[in-house]
VMD Tcl script that builds the backbone (N, CA, C; Angstrom):
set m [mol new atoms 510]
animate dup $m
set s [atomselect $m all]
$s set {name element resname resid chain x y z} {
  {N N UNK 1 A 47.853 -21.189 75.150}
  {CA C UNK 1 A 47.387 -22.499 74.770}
  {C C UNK 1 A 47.038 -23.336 75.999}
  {N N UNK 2 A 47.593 -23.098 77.223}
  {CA C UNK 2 A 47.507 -23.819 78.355}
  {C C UNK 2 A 45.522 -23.749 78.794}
  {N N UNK 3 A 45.191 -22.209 78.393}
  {CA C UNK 3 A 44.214 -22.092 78.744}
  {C C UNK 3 A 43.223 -22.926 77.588}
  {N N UNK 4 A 43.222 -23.150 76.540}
  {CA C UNK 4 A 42.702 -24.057 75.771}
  {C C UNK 4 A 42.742 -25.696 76.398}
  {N N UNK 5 A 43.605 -25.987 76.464}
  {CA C UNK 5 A 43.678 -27.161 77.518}
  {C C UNK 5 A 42.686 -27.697 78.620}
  {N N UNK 6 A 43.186 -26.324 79.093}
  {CA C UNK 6 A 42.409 -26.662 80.634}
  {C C UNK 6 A 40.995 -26.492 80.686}
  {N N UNK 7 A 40.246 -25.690 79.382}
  {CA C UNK 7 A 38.975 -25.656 79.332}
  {C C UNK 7 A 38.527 -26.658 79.067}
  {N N UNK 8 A 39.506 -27.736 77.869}
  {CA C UNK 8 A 38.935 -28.652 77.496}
  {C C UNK 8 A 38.540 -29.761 78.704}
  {N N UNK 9 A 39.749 -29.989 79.433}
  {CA C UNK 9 A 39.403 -30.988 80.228}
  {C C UNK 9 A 38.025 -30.809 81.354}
  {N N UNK 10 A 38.235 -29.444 81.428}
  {CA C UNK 10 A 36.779 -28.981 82.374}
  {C C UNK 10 A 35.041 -29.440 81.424}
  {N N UNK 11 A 35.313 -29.240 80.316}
  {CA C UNK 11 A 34.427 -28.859 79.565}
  {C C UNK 11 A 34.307 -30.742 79.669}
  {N N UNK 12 A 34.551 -32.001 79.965}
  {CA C UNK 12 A 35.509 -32.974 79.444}
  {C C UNK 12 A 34.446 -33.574 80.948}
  {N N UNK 13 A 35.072 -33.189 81.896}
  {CA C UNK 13 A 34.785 -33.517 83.326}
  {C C UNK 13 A 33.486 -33.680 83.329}
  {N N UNK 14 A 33.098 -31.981 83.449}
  {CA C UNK 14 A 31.504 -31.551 83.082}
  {C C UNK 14 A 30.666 -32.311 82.426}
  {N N UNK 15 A 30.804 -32.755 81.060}
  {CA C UNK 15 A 30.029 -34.129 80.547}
  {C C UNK 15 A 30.115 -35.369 80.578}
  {N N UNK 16 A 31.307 -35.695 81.634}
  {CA C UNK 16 A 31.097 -37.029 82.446}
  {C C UNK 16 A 30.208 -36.502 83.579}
  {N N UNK 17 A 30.495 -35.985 84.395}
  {CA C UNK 17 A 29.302 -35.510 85.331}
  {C C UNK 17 A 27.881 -35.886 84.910}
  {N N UNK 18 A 27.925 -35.109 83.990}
  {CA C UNK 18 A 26.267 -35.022 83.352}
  {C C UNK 18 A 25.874 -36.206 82.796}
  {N N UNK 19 A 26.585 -36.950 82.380}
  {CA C UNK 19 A 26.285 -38.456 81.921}
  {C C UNK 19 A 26.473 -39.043 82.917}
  {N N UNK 20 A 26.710 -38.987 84.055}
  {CA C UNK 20 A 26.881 -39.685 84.990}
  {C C UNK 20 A 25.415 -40.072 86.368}
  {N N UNK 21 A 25.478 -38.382 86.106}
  {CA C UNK 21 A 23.880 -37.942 86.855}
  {C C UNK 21 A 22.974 -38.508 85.944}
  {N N UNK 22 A 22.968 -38.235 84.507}
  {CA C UNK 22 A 21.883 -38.903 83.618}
  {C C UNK 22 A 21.499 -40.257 83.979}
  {N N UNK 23 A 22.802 -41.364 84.351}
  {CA C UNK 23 A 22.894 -42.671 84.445}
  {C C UNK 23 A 21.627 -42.703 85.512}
  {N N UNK 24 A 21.898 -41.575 86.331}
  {CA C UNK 24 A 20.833 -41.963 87.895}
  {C C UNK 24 A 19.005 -41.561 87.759}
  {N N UNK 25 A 19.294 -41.646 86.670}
  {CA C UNK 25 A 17.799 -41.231 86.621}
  {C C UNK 25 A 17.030 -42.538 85.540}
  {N N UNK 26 A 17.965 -43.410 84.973}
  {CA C UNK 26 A 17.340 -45.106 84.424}
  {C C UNK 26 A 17.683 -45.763 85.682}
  {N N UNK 27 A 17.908 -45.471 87.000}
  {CA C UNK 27 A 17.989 -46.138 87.865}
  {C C UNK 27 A 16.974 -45.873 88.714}
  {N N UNK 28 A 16.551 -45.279 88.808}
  {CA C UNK 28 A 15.367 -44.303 89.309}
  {C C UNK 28 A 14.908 -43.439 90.099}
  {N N UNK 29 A 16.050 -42.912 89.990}
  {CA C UNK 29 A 16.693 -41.548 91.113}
  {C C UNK 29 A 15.619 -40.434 90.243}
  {N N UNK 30 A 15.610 -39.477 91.976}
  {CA C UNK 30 A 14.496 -38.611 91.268}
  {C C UNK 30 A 15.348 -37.500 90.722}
  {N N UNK 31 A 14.099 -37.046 89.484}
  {CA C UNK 31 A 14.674 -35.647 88.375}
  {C C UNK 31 A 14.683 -34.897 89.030}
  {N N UNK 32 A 14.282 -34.461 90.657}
  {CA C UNK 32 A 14.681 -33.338 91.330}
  {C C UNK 32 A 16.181 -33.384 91.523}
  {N N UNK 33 A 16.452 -34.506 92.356}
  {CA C UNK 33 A 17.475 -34.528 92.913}
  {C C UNK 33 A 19.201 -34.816 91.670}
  {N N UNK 34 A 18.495 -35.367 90.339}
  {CA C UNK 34 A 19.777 -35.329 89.318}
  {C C UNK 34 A 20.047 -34.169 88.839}
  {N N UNK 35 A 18.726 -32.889 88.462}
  {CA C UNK 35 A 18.983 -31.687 87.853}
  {C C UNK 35 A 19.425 -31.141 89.198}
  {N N UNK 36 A 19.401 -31.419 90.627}
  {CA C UNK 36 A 20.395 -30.518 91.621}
  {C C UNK 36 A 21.692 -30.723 90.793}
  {N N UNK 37 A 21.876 -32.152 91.493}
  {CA C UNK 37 A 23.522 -32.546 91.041}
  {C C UNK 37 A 24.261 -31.961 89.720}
  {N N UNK 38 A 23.149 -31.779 88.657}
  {CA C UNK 38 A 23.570 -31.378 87.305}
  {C C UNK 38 A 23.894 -29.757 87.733}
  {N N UNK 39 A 23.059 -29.136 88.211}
  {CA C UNK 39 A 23.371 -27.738 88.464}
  {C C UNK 39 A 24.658 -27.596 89.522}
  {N N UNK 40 A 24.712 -28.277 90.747}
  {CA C UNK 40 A 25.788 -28.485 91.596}
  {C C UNK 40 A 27.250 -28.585 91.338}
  {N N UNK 41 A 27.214 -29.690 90.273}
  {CA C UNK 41 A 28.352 -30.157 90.136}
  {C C UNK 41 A 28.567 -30.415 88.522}
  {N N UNK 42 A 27.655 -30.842 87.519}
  {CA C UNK 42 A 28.203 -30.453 86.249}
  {C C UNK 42 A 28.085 -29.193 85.114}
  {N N UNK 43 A 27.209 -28.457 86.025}
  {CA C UNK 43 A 27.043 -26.849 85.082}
  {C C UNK 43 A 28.590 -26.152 85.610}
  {N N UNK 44 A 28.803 -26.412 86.503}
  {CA C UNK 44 A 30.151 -25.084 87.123}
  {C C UNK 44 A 31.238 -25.952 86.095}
  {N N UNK 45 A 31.478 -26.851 85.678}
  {CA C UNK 45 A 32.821 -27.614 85.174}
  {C C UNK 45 A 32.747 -26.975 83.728}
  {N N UNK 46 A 31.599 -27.371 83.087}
  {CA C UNK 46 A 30.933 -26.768 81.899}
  {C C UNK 46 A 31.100 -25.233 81.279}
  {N N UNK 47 A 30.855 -24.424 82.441}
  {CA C UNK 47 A 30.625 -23.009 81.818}
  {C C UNK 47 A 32.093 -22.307 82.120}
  {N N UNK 48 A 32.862 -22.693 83.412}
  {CA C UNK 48 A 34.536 -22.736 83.234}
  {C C UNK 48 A 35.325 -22.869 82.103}
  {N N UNK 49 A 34.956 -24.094 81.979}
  {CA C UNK 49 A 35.504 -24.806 80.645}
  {C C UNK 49 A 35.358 -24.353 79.445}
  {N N UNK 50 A 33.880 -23.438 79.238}
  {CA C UNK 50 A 33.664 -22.855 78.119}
  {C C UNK 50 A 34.335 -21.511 78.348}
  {N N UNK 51 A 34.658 -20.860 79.047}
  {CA C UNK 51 A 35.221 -19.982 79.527}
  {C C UNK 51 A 36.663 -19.324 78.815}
  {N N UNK 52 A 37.275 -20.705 79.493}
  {CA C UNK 52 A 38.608 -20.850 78.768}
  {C C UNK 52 A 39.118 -21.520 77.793}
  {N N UNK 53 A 38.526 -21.792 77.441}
  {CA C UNK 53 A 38.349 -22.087 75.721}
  {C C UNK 53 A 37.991 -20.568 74.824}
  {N N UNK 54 A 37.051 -19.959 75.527}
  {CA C UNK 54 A 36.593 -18.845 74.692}
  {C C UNK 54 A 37.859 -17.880 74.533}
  {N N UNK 55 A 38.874 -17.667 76.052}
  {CA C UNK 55 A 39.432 -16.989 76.390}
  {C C UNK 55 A 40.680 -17.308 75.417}
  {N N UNK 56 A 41.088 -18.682 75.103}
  {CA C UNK 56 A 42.075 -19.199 74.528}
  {C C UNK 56 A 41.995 -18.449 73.265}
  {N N UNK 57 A 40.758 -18.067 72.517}
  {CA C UNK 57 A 40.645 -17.776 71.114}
  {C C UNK 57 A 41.565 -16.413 71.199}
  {N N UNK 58 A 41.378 -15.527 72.431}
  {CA C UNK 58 A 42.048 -14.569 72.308}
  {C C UNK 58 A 43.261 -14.192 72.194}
  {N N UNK 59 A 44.119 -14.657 73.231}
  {CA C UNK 59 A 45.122 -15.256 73.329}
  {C C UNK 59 A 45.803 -15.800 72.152}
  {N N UNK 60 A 45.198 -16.486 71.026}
  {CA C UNK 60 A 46.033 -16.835 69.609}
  {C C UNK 60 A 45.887 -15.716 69.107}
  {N N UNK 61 A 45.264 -15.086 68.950}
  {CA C UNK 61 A 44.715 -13.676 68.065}
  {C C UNK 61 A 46.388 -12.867 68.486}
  {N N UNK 62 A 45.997 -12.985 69.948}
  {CA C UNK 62 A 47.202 -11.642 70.493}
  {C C UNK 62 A 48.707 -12.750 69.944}
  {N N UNK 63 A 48.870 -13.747 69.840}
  {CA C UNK 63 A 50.228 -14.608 69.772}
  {C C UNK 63 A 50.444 -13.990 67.994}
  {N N UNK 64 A 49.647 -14.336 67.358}
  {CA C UNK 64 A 49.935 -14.466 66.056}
  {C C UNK 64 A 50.166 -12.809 65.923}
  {N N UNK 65 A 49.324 -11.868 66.526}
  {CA C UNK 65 A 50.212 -10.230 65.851}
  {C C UNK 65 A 51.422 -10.434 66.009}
  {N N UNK 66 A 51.802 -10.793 67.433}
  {CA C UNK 66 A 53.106 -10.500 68.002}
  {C C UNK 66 A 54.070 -11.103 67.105}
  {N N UNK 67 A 53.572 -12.489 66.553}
  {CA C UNK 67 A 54.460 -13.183 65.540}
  {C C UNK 67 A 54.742 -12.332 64.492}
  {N N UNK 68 A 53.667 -11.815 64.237}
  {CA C UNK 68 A 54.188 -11.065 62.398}
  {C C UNK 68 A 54.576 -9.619 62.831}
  {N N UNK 69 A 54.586 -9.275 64.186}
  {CA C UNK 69 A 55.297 -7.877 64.172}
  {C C UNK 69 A 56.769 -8.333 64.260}
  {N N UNK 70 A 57.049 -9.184 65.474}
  {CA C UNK 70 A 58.651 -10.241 65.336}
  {C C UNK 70 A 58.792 -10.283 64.048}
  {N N UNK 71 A 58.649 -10.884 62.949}
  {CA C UNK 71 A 58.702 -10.983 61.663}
  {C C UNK 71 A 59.181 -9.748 60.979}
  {N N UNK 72 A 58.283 -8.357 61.184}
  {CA C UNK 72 A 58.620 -7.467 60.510}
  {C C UNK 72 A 59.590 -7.126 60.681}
  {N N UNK 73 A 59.809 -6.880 62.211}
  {CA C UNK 73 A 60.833 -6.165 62.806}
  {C C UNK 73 A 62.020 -7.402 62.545}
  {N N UNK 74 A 61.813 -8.226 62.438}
  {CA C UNK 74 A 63.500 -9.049 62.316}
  {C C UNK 74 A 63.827 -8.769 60.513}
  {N N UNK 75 A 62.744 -8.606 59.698}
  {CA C UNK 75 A 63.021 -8.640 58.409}
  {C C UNK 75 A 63.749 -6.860 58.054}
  {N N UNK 76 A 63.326 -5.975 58.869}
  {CA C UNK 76 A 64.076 -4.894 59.061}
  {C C UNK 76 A 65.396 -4.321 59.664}
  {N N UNK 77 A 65.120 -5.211 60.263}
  {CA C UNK 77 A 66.751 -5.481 60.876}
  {C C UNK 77 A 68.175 -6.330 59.846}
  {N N UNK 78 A 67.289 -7.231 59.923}
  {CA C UNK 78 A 68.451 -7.974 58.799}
  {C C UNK 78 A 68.732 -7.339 57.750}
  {N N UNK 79 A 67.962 -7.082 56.932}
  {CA C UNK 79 A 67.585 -6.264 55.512}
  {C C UNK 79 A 68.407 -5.176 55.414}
  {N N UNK 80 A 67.647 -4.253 56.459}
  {CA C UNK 80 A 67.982 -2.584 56.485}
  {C C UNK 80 A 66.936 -1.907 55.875}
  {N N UNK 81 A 66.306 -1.720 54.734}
  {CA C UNK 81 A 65.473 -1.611 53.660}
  {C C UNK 81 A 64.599 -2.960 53.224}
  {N N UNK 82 A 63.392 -2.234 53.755}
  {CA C UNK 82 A 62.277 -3.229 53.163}
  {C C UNK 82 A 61.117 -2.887 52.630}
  {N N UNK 83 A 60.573 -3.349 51.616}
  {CA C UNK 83 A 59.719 -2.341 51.082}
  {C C UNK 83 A 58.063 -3.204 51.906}
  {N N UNK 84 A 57.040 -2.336 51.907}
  {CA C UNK 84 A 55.917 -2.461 53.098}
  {C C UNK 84 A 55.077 -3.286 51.590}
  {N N UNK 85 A 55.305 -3.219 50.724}
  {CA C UNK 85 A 54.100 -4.547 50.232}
  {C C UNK 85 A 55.111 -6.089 50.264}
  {N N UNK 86 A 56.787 -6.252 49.836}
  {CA C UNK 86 A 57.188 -7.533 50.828}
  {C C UNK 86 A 57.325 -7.915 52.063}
  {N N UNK 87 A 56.647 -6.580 53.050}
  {CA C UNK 87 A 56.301 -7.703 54.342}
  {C C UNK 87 A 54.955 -7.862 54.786}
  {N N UNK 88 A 53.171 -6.950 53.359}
  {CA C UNK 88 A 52.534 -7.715 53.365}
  {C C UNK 88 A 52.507 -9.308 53.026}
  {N N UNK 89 A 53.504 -8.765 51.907}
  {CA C UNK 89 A 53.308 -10.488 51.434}
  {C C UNK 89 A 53.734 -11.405 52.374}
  {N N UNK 90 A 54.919 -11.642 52.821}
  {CA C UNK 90 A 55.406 -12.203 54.143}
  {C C UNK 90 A 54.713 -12.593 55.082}
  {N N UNK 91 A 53.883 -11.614 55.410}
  {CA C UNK 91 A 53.309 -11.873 56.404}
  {C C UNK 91 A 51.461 -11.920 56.496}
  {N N UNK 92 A 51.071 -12.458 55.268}
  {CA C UNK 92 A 49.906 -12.590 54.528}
  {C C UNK 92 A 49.189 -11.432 55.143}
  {N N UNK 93 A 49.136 -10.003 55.360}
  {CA C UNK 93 A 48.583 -9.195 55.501}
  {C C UNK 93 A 48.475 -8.142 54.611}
  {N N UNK 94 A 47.378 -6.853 54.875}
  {CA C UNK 94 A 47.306 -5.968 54.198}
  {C C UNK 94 A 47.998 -4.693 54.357}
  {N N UNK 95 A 48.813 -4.178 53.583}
  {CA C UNK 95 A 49.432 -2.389 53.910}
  {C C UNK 95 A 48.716 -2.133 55.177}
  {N N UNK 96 A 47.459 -1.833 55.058}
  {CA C UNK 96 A 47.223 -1.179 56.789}
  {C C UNK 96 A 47.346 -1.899 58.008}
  {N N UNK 97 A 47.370 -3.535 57.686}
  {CA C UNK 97 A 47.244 -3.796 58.765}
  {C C UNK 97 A 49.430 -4.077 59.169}
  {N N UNK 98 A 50.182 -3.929 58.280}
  {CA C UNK 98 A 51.540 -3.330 58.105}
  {C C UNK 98 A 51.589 -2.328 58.886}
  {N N UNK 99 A 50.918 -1.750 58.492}
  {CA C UNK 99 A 51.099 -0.031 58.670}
  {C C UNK 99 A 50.633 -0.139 60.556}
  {N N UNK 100 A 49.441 -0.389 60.615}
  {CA C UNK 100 A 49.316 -1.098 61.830}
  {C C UNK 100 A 50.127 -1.492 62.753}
  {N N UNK 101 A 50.622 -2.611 62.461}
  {CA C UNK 101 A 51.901 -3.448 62.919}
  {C C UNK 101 A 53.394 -2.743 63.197}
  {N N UNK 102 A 53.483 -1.687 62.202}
  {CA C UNK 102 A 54.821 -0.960 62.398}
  {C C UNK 102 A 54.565 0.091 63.647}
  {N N UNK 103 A 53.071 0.717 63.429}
  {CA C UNK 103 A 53.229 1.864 64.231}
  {C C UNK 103 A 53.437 1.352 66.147}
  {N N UNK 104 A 52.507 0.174 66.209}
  {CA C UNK 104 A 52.903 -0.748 67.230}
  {C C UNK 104 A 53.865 -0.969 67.654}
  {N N UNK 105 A 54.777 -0.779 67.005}
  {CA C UNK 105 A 56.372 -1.390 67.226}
  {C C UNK 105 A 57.260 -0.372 67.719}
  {N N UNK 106 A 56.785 0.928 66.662}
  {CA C UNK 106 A 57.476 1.847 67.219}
  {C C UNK 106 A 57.030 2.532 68.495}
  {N N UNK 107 A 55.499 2.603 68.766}
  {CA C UNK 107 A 55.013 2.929 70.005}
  {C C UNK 107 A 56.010 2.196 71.177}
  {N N UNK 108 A 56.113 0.878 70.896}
  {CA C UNK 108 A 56.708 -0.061 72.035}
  {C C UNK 108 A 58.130 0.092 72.248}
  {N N UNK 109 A 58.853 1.091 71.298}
  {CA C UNK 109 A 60.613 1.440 71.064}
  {C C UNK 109 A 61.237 0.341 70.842}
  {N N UNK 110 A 60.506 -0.500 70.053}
  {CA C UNK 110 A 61.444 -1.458 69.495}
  {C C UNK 110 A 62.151 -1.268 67.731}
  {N N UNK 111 A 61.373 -0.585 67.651}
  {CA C UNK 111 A 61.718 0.406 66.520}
  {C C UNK 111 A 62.435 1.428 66.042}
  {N N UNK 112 A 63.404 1.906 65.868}
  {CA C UNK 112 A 64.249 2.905 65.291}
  {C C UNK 112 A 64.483 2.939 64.100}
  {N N UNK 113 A 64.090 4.062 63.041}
  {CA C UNK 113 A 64.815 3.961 61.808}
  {C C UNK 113 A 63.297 4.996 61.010}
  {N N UNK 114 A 63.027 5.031 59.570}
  {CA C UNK 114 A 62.160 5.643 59.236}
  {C C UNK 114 A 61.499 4.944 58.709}
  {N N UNK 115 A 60.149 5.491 58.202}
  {CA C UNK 115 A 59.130 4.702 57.337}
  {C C UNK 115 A 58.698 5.734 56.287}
  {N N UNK 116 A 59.089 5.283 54.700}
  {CA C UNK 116 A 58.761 6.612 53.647}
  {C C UNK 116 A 57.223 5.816 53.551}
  {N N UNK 117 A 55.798 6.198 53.548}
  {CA C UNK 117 A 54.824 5.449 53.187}
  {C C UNK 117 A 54.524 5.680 51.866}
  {N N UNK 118 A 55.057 7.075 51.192}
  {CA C UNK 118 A 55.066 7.054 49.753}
  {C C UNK 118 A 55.498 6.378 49.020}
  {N N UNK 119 A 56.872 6.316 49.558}
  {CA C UNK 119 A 58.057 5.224 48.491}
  {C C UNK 119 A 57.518 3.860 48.948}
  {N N UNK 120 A 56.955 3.643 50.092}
  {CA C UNK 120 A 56.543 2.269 50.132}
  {C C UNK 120 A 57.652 1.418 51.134}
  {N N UNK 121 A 58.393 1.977 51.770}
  {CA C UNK 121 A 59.596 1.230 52.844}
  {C C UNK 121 A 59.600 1.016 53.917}
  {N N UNK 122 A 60.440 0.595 54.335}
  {CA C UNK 122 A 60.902 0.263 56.040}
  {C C UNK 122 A 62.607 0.816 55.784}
  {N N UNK 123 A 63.175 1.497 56.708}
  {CA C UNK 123 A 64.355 1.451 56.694}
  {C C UNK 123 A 64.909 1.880 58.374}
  {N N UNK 124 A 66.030 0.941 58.621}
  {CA C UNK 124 A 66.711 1.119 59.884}
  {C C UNK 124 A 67.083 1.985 60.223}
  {N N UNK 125 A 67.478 2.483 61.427}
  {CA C UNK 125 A 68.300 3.239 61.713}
  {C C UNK 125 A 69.697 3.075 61.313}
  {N N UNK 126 A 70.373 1.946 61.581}
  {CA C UNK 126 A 71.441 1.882 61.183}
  {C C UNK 126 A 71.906 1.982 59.548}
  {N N UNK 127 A 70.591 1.303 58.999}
  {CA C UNK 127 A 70.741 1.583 57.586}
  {C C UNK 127 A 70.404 3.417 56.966}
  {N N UNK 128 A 70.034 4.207 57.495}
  {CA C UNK 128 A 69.856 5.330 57.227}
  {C C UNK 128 A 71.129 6.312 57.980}
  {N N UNK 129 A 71.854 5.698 58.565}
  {CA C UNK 129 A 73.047 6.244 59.121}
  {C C UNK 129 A 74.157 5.940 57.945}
  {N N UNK 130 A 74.146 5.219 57.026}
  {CA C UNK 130 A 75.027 5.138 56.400}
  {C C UNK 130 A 75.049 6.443 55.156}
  {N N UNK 131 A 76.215 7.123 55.536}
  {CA C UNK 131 A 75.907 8.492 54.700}
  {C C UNK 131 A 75.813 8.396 52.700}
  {N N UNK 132 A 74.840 9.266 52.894}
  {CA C UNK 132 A 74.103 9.517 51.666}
  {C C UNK 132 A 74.804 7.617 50.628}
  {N N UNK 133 A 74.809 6.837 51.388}
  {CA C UNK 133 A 74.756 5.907 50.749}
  {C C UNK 133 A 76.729 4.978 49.886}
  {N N UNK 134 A 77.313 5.777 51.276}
  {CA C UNK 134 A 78.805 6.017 50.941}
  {C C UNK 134 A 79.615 4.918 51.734}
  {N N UNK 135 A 80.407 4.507 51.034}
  {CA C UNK 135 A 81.246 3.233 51.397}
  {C C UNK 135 A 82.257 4.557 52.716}
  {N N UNK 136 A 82.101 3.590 53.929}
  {CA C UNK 136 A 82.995 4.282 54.992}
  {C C UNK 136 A 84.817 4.449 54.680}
  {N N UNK 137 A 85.095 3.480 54.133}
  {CA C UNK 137 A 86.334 2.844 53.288}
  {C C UNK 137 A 87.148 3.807 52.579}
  {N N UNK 138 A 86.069 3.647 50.878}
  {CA C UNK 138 A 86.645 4.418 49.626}
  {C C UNK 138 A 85.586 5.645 48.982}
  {N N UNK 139 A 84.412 5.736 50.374}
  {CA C UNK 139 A 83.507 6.624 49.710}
  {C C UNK 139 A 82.623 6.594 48.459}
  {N N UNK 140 A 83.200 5.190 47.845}
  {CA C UNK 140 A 82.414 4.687 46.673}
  {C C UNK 140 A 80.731 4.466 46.810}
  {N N UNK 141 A 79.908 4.073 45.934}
  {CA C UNK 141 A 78.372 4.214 46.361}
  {C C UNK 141 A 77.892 2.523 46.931}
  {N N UNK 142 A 77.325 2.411 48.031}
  {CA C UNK 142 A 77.467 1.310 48.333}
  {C C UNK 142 A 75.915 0.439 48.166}
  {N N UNK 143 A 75.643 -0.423 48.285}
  {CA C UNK 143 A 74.516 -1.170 48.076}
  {C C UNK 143 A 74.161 -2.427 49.256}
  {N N UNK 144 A 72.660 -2.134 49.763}
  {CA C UNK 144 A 72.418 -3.001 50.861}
  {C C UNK 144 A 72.272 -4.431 50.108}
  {N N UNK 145 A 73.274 -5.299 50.816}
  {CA C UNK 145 A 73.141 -6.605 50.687}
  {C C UNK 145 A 72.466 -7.714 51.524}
  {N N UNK 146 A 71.194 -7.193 52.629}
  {CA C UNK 146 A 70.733 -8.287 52.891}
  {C C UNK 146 A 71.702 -8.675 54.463}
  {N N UNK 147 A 70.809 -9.299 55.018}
  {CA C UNK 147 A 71.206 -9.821 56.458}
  {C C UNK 147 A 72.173 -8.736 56.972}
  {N N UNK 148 A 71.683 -7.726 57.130}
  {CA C UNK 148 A 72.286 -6.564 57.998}
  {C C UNK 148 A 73.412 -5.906 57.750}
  {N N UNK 149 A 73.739 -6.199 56.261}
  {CA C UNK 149 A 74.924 -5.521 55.983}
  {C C UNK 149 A 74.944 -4.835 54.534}
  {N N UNK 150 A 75.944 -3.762 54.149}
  {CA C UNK 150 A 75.740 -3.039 52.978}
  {C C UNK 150 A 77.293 -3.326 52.770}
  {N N UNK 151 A 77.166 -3.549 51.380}
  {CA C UNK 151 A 78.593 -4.189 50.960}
  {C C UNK 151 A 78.990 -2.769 49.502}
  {N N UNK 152 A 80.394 -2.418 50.172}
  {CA C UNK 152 A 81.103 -1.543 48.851}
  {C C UNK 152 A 81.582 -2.908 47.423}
  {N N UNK 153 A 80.793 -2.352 46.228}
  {CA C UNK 153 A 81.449 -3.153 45.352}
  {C C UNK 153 A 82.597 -2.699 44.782}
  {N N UNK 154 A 83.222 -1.432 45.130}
  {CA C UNK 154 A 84.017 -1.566 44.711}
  {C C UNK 154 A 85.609 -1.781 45.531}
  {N N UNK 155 A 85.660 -2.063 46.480}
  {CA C UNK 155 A 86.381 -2.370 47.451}
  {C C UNK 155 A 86.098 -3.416 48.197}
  {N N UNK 156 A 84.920 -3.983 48.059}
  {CA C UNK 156 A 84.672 -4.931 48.689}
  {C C UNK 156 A 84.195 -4.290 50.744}
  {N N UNK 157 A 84.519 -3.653 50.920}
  {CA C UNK 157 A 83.653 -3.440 52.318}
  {C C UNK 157 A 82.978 -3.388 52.947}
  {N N UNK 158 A 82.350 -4.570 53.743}
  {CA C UNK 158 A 81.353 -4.425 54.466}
  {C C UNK 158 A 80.664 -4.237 55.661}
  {N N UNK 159 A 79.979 -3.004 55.682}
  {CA C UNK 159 A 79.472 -2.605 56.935}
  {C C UNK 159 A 78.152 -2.940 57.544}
  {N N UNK 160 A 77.984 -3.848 58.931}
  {CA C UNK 160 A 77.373 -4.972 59.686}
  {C C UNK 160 A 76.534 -3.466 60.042}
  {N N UNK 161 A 75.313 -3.851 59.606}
  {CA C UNK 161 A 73.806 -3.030 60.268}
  {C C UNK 161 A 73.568 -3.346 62.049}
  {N N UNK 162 A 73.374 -4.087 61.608}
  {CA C UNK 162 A 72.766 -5.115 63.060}
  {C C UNK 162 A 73.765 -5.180 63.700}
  {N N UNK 163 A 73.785 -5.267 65.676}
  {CA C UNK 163 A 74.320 -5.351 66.178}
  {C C UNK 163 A 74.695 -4.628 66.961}
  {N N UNK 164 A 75.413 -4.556 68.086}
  {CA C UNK 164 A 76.058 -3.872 69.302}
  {C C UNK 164 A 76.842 -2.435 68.759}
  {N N UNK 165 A 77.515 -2.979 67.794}
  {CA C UNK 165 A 78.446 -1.996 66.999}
  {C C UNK 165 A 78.805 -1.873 65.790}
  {N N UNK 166 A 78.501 -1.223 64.745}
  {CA C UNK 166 A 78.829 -1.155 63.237}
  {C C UNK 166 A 80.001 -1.164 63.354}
  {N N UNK 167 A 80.601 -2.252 62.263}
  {CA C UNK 167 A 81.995 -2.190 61.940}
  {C C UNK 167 A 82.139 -2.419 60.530}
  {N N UNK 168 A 83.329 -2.413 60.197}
  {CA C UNK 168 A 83.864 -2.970 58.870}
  {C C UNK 168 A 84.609 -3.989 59.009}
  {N N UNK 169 A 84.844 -4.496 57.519}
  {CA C UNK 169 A 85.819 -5.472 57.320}
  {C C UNK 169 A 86.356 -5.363 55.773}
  {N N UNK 170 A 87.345 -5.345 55.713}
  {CA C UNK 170 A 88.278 -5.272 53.974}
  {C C UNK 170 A 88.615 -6.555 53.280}
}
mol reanalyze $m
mol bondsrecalc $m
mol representation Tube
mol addrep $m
């Protein structure tokens, strides 16, 4: 965004310049010598300025993936299990450009865990470590509850996805 800024004010400068040189020519300065000055000193402020402005457009383009890959990847984390059309929706995009977004992530190893594209998911590593879906506790069948943890209902135990170290608590 800085670079949006700074084009503007160039871009800003540049047409005071040029209105400025304009001024010298109802005074009766010659059109040789104002289109120098205009080329001299208010075309370089101008085409800078447009420069980084243009450059700025890019720059949001690249901010906003990064946002909705952050997004995915934090909604996979917390979760454990996420299915890939609620983090189109989430993230007002399409399956491929999801699909997109994940493979990105995992290229970059910020990613661990699997992706079924049939069943339609996201799932953690930590959440796919939990065996065949078994309370560590009482072995009972357990169910992901959201913000990084899978809770035994029938014992109540819950084991923390996210984090340094999976643990429990009774």
């Amino acid at each position: 965004m800085q670079s949006r800024t700074l084009g503007i004010v160039l871009a800003v400068v540049g047409l005071g310049v040029a209105v400025w040189l304009g001024s010298g020519l109802a005074t009766g300065k010659s059109v040789t010598g104002v289109a120098l000055g205009f080329v001299l000193f208010s075309l370089p402020f101008l085409a800078v300025g447009a420069y980084f402005i243009l450059q700025s457009k890019g720059e949001i383009v690249q901010q906003t993936k990064a946002d909705k890959q952050r997004a995915i990847l934090n909604a996979v984390m917390t979760r454990g299990r996420v299915g890939i059309a609620d983090l189109a929706i989430e993230n007002d995009a399409s399956r491929d450009e999801v699909r997109d977004y994940v493979y990105d992530i995992i290229g970059k190893g910020l990613f661990t865990g699997y992706v079924n594209w049939d069943k339609g998911e996201l799932v953690s590593a930590e959440a796919a470590q939990i065996k065949e879906g078994q309370c560590p506790n009482c072995g009972g069948a357990v169910e992901l509850a959201g913000k990084g943890l899978v809770r035994c209902p029938y014992c109540g135990t819950e084991t923390y996805l996210s984090g340094p170290a999976p643990g429990t608590a009774g």
